[in-house]
C-alpha positions as CSV (number, residue, x, y, z in Angstrom):
1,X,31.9,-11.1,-68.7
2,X,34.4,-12.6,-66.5
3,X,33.8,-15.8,-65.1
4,X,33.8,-16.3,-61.1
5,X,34.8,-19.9,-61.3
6,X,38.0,-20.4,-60.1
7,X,39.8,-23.6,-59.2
8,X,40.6,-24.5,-55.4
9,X,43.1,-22.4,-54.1
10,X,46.4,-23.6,-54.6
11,X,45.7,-27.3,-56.2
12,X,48.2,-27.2,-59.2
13,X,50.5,-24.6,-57.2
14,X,50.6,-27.0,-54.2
15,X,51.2,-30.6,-56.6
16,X,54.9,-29.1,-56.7
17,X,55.7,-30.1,-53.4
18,X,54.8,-33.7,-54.5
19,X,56.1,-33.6,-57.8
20,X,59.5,-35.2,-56.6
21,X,58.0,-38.4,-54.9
22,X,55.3,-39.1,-57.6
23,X,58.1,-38.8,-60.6
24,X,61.0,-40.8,-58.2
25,X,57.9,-43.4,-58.1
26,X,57.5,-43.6,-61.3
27,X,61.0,-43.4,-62.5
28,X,61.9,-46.4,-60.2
29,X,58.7,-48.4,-61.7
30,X,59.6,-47.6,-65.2
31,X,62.8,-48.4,-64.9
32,X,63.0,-51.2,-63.1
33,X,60.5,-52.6,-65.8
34,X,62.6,-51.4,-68.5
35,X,65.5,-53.8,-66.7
36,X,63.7,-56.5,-65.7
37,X,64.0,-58.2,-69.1
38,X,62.9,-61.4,-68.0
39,X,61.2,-62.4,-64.1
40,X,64.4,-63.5,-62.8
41,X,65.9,-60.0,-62.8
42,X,62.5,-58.9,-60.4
43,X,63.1,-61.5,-58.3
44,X,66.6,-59.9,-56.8
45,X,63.8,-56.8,-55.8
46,X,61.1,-58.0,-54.6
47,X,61.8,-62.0,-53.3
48,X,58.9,-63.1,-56.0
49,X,59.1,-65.9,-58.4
50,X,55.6,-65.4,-60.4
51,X,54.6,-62.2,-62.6
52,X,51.8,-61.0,-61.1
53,X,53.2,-60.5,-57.4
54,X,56.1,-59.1,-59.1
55,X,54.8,-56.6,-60.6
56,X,52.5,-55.7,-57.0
57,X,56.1,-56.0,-55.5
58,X,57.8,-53.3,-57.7
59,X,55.2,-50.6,-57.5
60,X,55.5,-51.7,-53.4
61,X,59.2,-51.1,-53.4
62,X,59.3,-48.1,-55.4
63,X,57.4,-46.5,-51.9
64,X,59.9,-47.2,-50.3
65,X,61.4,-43.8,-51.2
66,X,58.6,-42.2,-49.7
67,X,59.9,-43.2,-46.1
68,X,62.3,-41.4,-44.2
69,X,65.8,-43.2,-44.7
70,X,66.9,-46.0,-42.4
71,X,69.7,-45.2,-40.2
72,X,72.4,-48.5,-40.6
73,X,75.6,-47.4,-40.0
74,X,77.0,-49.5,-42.0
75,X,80.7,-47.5,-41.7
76,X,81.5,-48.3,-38.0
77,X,83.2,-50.6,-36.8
78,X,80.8,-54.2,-35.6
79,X,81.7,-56.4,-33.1
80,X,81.4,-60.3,-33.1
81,X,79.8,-59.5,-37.3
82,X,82.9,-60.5,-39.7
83,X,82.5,-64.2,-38.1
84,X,81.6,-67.5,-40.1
85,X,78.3,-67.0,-40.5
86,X,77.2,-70.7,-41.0
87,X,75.2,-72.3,-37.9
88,X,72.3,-74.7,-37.0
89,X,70.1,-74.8,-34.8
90,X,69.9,-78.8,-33.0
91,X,67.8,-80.2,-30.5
92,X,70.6,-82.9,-29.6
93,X,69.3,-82.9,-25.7
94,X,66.1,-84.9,-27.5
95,X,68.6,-87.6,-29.1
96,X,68.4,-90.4,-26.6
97,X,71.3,-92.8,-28.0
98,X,74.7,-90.6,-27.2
99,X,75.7,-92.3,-31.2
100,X,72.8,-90.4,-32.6
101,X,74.2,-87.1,-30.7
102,X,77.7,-87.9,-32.5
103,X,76.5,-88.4,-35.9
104,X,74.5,-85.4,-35.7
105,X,77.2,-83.5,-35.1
106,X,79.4,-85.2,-37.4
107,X,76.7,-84.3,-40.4
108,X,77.1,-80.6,-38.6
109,X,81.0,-80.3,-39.0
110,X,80.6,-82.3,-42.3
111,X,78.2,-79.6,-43.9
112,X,80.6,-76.8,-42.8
113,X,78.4,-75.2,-40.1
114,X,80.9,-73.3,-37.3
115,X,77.9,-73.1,-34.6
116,X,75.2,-75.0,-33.2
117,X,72.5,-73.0,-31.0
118,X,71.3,-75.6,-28.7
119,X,69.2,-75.1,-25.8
120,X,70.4,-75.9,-22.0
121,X,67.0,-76.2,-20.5
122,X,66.9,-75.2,-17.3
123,X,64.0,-77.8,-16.4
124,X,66.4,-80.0,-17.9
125,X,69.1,-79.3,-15.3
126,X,68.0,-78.4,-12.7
127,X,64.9,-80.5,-12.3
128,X,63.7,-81.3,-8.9
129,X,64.7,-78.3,-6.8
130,X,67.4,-75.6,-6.2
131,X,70.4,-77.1,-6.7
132,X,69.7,-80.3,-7.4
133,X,71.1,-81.6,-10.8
134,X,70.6,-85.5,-10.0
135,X,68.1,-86.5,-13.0
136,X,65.4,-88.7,-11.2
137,X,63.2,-89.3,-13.1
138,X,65.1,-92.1,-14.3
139,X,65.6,-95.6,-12.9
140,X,68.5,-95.5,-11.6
141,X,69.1,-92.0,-11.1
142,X,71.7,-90.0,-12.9
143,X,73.8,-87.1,-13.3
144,X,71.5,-84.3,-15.2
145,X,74.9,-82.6,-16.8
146,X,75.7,-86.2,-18.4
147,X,74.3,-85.2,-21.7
148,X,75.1,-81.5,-22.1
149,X,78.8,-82.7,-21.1
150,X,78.6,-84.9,-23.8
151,X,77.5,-82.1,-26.1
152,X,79.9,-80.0,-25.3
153,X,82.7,-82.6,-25.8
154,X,81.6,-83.2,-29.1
155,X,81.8,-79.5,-30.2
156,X,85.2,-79.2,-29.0
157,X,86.5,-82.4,-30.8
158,X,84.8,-81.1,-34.1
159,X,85.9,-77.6,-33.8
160,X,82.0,-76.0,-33.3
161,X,81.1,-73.3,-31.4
162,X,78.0,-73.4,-29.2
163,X,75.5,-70.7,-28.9
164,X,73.8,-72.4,-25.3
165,X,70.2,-71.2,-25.3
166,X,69.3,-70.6,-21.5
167,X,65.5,-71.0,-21.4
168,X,62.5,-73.1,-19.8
169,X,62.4,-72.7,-16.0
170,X,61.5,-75.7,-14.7
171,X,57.7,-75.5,-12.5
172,X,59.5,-75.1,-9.5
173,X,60.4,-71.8,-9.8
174,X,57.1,-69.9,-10.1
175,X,54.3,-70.6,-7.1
176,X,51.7,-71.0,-9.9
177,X,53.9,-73.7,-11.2
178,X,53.5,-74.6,-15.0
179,X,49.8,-73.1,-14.7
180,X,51.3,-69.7,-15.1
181,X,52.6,-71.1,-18.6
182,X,55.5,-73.7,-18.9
183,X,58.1,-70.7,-20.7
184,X,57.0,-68.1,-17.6
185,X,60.2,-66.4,-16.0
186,X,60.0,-67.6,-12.4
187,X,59.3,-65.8,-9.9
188,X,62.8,-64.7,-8.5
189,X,65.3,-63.9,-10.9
190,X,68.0,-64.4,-9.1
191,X,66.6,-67.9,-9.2
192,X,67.4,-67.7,-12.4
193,X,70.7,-65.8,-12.2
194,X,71.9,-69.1,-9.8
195,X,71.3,-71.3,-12.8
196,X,73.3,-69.2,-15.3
197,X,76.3,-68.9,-13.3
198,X,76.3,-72.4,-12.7
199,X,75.8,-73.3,-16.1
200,X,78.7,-70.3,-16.8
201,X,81.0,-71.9,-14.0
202,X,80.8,-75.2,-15.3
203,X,81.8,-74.8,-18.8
204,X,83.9,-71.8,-18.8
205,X,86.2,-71.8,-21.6
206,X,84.8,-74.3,-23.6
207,X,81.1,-72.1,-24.2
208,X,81.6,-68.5,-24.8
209,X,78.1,-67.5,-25.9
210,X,74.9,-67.3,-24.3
211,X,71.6,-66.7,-25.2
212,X,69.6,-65.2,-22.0
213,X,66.0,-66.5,-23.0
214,X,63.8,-67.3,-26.1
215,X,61.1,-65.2,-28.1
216,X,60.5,-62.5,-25.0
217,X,58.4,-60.3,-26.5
218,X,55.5,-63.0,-27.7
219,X,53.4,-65.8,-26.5
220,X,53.8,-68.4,-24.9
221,X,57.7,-67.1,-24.0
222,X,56.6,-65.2,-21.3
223,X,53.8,-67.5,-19.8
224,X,50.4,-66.7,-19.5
225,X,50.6,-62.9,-18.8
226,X,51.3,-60.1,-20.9
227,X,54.8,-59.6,-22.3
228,X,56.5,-57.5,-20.4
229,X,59.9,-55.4,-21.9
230,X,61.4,-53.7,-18.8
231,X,60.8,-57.6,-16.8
232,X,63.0,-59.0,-19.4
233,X,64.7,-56.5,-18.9
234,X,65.4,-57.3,-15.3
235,X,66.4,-60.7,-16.1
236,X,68.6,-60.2,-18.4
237,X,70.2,-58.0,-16.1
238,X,70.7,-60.5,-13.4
239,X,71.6,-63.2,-15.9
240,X,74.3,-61.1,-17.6
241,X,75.9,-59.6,-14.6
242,X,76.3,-63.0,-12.7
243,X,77.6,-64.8,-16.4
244,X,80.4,-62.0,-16.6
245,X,81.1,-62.1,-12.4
246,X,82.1,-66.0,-13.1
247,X,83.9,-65.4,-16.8
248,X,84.4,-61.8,-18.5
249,X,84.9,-63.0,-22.0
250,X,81.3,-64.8,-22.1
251,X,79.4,-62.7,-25.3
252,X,75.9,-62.0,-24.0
253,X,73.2,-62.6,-26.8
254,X,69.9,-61.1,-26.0
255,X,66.6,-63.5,-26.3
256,X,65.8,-63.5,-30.1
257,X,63.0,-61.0,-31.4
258,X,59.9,-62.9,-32.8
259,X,58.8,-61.0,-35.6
260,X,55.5,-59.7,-35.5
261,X,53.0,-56.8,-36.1
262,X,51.0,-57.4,-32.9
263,X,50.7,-54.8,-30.6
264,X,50.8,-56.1,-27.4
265,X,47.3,-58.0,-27.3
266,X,47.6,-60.5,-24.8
267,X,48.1,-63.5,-25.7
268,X,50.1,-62.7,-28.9
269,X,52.7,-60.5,-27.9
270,X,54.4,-57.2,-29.2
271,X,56.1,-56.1,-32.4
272,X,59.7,-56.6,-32.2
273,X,60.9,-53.2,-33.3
274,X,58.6,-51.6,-30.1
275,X,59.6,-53.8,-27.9
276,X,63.5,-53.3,-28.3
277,X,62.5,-49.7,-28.3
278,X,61.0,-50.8,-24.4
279,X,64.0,-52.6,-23.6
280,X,66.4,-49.9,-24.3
281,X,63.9,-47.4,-22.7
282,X,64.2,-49.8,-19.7
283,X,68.0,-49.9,-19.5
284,X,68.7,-53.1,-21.5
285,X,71.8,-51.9,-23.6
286,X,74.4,-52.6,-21.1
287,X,73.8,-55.6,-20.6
288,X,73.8,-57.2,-23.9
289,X,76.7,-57.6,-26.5
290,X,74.5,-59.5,-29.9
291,X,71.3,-58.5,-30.3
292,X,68.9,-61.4,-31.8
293,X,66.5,-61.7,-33.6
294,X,64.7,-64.4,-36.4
295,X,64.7,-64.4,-39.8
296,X,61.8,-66.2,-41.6
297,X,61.6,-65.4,-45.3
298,X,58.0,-66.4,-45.0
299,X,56.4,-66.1,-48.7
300,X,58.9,-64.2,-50.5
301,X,62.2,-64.8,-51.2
302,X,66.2,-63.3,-49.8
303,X,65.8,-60.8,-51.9
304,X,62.5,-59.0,-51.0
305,X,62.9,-55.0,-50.2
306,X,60.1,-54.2,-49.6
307,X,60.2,-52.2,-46.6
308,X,56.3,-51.9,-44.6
309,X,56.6,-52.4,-40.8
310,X,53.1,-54.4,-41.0
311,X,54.4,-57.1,-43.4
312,X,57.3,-59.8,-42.1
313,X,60.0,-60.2,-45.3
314,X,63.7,-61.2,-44.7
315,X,64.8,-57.4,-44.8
316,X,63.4,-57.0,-41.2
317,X,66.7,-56.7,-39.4
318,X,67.0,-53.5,-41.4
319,X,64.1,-51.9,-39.5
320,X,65.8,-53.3,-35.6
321,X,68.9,-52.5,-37.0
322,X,67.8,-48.8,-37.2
323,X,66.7,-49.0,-34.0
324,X,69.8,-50.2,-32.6
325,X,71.6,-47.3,-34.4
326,X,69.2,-44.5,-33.1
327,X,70.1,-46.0,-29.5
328,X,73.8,-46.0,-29.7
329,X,74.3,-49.3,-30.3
330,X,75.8,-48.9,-34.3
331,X,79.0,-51.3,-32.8
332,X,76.9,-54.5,-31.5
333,X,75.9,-56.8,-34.4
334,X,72.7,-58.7,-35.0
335,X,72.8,-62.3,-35.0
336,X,69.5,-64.3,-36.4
337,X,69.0,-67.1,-34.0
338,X,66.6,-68.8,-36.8
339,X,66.4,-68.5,-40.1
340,X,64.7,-70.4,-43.1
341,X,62.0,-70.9,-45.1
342,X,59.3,-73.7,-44.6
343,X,58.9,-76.8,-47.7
344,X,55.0,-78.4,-46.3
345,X,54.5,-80.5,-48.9
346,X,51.1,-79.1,-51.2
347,X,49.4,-82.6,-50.5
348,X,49.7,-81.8,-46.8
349,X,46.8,-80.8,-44.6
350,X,48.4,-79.1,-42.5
351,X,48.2,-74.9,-42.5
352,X,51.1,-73.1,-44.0
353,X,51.4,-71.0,-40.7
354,X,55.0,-70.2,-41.9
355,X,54.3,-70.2,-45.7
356,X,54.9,-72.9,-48.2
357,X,58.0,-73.2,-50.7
358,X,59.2,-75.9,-52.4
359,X,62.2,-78.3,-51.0
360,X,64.0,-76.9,-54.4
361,X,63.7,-73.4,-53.5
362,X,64.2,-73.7,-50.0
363,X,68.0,-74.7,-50.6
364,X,68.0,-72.1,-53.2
365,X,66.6,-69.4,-50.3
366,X,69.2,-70.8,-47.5
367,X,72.1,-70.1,-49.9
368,X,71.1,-66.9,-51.1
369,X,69.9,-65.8,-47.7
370,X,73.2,-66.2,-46.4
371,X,75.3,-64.3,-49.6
372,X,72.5,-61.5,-49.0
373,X,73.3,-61.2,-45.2
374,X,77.1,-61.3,-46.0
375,X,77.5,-58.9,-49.2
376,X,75.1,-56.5,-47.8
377,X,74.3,-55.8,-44.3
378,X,78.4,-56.1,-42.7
379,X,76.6,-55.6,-39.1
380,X,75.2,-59.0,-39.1
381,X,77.1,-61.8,-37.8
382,X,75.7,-65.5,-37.0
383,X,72.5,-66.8,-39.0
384,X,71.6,-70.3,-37.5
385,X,69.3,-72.0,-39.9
386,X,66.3,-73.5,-37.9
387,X,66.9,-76.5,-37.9
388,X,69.1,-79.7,-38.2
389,X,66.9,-82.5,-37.5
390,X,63.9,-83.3,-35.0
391,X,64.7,-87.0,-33.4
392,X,61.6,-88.3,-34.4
393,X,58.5,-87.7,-37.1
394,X,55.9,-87.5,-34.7
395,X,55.4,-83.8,-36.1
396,X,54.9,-84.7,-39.3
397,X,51.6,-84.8,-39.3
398,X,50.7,-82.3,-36.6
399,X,52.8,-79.4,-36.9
400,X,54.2,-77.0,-39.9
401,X,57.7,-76.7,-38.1
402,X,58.8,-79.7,-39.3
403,X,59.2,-79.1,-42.6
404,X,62.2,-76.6,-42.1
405,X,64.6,-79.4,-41.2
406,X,67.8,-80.4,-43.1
407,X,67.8,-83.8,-42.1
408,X,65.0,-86.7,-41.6
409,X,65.1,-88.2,-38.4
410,X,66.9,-90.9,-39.6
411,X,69.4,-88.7,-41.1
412,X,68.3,-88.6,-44.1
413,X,69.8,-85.4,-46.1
414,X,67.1,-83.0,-47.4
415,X,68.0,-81.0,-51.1
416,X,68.8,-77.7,-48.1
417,X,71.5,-79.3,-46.6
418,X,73.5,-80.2,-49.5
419,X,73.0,-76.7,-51.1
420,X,74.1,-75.1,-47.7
421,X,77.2,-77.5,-47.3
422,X,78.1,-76.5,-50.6
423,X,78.3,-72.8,-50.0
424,X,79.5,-73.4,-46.7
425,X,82.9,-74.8,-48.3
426,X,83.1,-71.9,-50.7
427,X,86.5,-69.7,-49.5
428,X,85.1,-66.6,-47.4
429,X,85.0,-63.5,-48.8
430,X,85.1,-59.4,-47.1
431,X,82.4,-57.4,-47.9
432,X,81.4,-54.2,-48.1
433,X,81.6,-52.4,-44.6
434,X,84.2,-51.7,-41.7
435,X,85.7,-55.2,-40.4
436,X,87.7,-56.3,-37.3
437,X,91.0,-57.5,-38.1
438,X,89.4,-61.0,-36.8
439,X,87.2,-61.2,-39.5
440,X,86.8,-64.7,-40.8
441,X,87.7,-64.0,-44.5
442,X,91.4,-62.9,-42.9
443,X,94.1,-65.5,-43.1
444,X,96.9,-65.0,-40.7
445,X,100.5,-66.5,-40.1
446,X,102.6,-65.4,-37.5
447,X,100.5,-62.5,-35.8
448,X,98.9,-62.7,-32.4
449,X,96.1,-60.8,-31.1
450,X,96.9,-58.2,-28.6
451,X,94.3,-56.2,-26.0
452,X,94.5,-52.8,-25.4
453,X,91.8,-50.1,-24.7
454,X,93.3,-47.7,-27.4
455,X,92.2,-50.2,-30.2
456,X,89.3,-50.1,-32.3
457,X,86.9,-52.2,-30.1
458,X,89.7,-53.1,-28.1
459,X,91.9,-55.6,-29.6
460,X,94.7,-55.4,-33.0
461,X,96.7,-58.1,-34.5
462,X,100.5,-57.7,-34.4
463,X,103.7,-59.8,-36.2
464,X,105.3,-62.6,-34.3
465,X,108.2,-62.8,-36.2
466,X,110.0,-60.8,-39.3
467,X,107.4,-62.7,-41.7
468,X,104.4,-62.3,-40.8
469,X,101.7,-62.8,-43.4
470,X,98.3,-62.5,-44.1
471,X,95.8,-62.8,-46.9
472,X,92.1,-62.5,-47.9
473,X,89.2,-62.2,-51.0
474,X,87.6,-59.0,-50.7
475,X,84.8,-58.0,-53.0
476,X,84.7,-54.7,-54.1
477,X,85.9,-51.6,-55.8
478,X,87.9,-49.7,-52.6
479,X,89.7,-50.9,-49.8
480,X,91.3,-49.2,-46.8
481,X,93.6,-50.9,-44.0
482,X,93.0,-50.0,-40.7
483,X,96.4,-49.4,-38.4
484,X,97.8,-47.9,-35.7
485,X,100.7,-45.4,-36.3
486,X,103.8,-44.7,-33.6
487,X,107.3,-45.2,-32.9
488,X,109.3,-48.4,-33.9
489,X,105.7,-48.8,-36.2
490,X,107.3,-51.7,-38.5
491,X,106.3,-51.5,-42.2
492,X,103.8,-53.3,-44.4
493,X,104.1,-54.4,-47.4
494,X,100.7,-55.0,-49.8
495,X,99.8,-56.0,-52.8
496,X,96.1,-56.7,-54.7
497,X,96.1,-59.0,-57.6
498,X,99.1,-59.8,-57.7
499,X,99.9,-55.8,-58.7
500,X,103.0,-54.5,-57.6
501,X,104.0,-54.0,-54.2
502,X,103.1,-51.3,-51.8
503,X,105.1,-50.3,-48.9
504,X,102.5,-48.7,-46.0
505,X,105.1,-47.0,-43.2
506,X,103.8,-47.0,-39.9
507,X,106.6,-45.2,-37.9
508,X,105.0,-42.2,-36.3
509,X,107.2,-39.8,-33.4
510,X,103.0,-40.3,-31.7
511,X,101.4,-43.3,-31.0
512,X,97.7,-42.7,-33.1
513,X,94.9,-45.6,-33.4
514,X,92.2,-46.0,-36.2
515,X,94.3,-44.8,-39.2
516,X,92.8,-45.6,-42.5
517,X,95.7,-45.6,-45.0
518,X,94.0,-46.1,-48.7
519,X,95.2,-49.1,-50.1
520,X,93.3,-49.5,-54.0
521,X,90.6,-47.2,-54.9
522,X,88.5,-47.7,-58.2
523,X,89.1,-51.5,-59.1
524,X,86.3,-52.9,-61.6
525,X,83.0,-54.3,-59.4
526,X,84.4,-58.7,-58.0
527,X,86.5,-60.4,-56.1
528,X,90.0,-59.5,-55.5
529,X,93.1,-61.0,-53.4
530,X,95.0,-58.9,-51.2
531,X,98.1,-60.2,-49.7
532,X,99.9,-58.5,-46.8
533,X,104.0,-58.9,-45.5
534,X,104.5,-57.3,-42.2
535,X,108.1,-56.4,-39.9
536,X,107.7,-56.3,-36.2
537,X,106.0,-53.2,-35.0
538,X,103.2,-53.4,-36.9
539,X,99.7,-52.9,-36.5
540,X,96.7,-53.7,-38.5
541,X,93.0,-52.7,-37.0
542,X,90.8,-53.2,-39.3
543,X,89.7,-53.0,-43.0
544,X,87.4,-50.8,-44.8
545,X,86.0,-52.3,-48.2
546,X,83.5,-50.3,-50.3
547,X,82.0,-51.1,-53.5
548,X,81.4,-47.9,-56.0
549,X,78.7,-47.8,-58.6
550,X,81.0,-47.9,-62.1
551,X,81.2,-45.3,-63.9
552,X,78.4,-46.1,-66.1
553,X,76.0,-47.1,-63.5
554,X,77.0,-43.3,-62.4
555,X,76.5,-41.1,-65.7
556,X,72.9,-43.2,-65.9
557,X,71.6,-41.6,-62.6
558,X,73.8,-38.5,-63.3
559,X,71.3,-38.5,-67.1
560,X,68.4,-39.8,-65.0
561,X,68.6,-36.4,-62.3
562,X,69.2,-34.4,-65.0
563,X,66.2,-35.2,-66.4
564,X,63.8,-35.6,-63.1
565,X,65.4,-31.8,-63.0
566,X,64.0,-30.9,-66.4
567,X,60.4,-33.0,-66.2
568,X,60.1,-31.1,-62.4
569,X,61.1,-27.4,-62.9
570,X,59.1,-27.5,-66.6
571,X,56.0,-29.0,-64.4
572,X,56.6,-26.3,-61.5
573,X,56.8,-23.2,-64.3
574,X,53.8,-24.0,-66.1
575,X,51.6,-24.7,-62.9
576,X,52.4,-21.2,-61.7
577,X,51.8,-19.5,-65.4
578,X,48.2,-21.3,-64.9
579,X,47.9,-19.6,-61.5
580,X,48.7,-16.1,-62.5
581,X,46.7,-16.7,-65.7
582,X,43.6,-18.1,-63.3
């Protein structure tokens, strides 16, 4: 008698079509188990120091491969992203004594940071009324620029750049006053957009960068309403287009991202990656040239991969980096306007709102936050750690924040600082990626930086005189220069390691931008010097540097598809012998 039982139709026939993401899961978990021979090895995967969340970690990373693949671009060229990465965020308008301004700089420029983001508060400026900068509430009155003039003069005489922070309408501006919520954008923008080309007018050439709000997309930025993507929108609009009007050169930075999962529930806000989705829906992109964002490590460390858009790691710039990159904006970098990870003390009462590390492992973090940010993801620029030093403790016992700083109020160094100055004074080094010939690693003598529309992102780097030099530490196994090619195009002359020479012609009968011309290909995985000679008439664009798996890191995952091929077509031919057979 022949049995009626039969199994559901199509259950082994069907488990083909998931036979390649179940065995890539459980290749990557067995063989980054196999690797890991000790914890420290899992730590570079998953940002976890303990065994147990380790282990959770991998088997959470190895799903990663289940998602559809991020789009990053990393091959085109990045504006304002091959720049000294190393700033700080300060809060110097709070330091009442103009000494305790100095020395905090000085302990800035000392520790090797290029940037300070410092906020220009606009209730702080403009205080009693349109166009009204006398500071009254003082007796006697005073000018309300006097300390942000000082600020300014300090970051000129030590060499820093500011990032000004353009935020906090004073009450006066909205009818509702500070009842609609001290941060609210006021009620007419170009309210707002008066204030920013003051502020643009007053120090033009000396501030170059601009940050056009603070945290737009959660509460309390935005006041006590709803957050609101195409209003920021708005205001960014007016704010950039009078900033340019008054200087062209000013670099527009967009208000910094908040990362969260919220979704929009008023009063918490909206997840970051939606609402740059909004603000590109809305027309944003023009009017932008850095898009910001933060980056809090939270509970893990650098180095956690784990990619889930519900849980906040430090690879979240990889998600709004995709985004940026699905909207045409693959050539505009991301800078973090805060980044760090937070050391309240395990005695303290206080809640670890922004998780809890120890002082040793948050100078550990800082430094190996900003080797992953520079060695891996060449479309990020600036990370300003958050922050240098709060002018008094009155926090320490009422809020969390404080225990990111690098300095005590009275100046005391934290273990973060030193470990940050340290790598701060290392010599730069070229990454992986397409750079600008401005990038920071690039030493140049007796070249001058030319505009012209025909360059890559508008702007190449040309000899002075018959010896022009110029040198840098790249890191990696390729490297291309990028050059322009035409007539009277004077020769270069390279060399890498100290190798022998090599003589690059850029004579051409047609003028032609954007040329790669292959420099070294196949060097062993490190650091390498590359030195460059140039004759008038010479161009150079750009540089390309990639870093190629050896050759043994290539014939493993060569062996390992090989097998993956075996294990699935064996798995696939005897689930349909059991179908015909069924």
């Amino acid at each position: 008698m022949i049995s009626t039982f039969r199994p559901r139709p199509g259950i082994i026939y069907h488990m083909h079509k998931y036979i390649w993401p179940i065995i890539a899961v459980l290749v990557v978990v067995s063989g980054l188990a196999a690797w890991a021979s000790n914890s420290r090895d899992l730590f570079y995967v998953t940002g976890e120091e303990d065994p147990l969340p380790q282990l959770t970690g991998v088997t959470q990373f190895a799903f990663n491969l289940a998602r559809p693949p991020l789009q990053l671009a990393d091959d085109v060229p990045v504006a304002h992203a091959g720049v000294n990465p190393f700033g700080v965020n300060t809060f110097l308008q709070n330091e009442v004594d103009p000494h305790k301004r100095r020395l905090a700089m000085e302990m800035v420029a000392n520790a090797g940071f290029s940037w300070i983001r410092q906020e220009f508060p606009w209730e702080d400026i403009e205080i009693h009324g349109p166009g009204d900068f006398v500071d009254r509430r003082h007796d006697p009155p005073r000018s309300a620029w006097d300390k942000y003039d000082h600020i300014v003069d300090l970051a000129e005489a030590l060499d820093i750049q500011i990032i000004a922070r353009l935020s906090n309408p004073p009450a006066w501006s909205r009818a509702a006053g500070d009842e609609a919520g001290p941060f609210a954008p006021p009620d007419d923008l170009d309210a707002y957009g008066d204030f920013v080309e003051t502020v643009v007018r007053r120090y033009q050439g000396r501030i170059h960068y601009y940050q056009i709000w603070n945290e737009p997309n959660i509460y309390p930025e935005w006041g006590e309403q709803p957050v609101n993507a195409a209003k920021y929108a708005e205001l960014l609009k007016v704010a950039s287009t009078r900033a340019k009007a008054v200087d062209p050169d000013v670099v527009i930075i967009a208000g910094a991202l908040a990362a969260t999962v919220e979704l929009d529930r008023h009063p918490h806000g909206l997840t970051d990656a939606l609402f740059l989705q909004q603000l590109y829906d809305a027309g944003a992109g023009p009017y932008f040239d850095v898009l910001a964002m933060q980056g809090y490590g939270l509970w893990s460390g650098p180095y956690d991969r784990r990619m889930q858009p519900r849980v906040i790691n430090f690879s979240r710039p990889l998600y709004i980096r995709d985004i940026m990159v699905r909207n045409g904006d693959a050539h505009k970098p991301i800078w973090l306007s805060e980044m760090a990870w937070n050391a309240l003390p395990p005695d303290s009462s206080l809640p670890a709102a922004y998780g809890q590390v120890t002082e040793a492992q948050q100078a550990r973090y800082a430094v190996q936050a900003y080797y992953r940010l520079q060695s891996e993801w060449p479309w990020l620029g600036v990370a300003n750690y958050w922050f240098l030093k709060q002018a008094d403790d009155r926090e320490r016992e009422a809020n969390p924040q404080y225990y990111f700083r690098l300095l005590e109020p009275d100046f005391t160094p934290l273990p973060a600082y030193q470990a940050l100055s340290n790598a701060a004074s290392l010599p730069p080094v070229m990454y992986r990626g397409y750079h600008q010939e401005d990038h920071w690693a690039v030493t140049y003598t007796g070249w001058e930086e030319i505009k012209d529309e025909r360059a890559i992102l508008g702007t190449y780097r040309q000899p002075t005189n018959e010896d022009a030099r110029a040198s840098f530490i790249f890191n990696g196994s390729d490297l291309w220069l990028v050059v322009a090619r035409g007539p009277g195009g004077g020769p270069l002359e390279v060399t890498v390691d100290g190798g022998p020479p090599q003589v690059v012609s850029l004579d051409s009968p047609e003028a032609t931008f954007g040329v790669k011309v292959p420099i070294v290909r196949g060097l062993r995985r490190g650091q390498h010097e590359l030195h460059i000679t140039a004759q008038p008439g010479a161009v150079i664009d750009g540089f390309v540097v990639q870093d190629r798996p050896t050759r043994l890191i290539l014939r493993a995952v060569g062996a390992g598809a090989v097998v993956l091929s075996l294990v699935a077509l064996g798995w696939l031919t005897i689930s349909r012998r059991r179908e015909k057979r069924d």
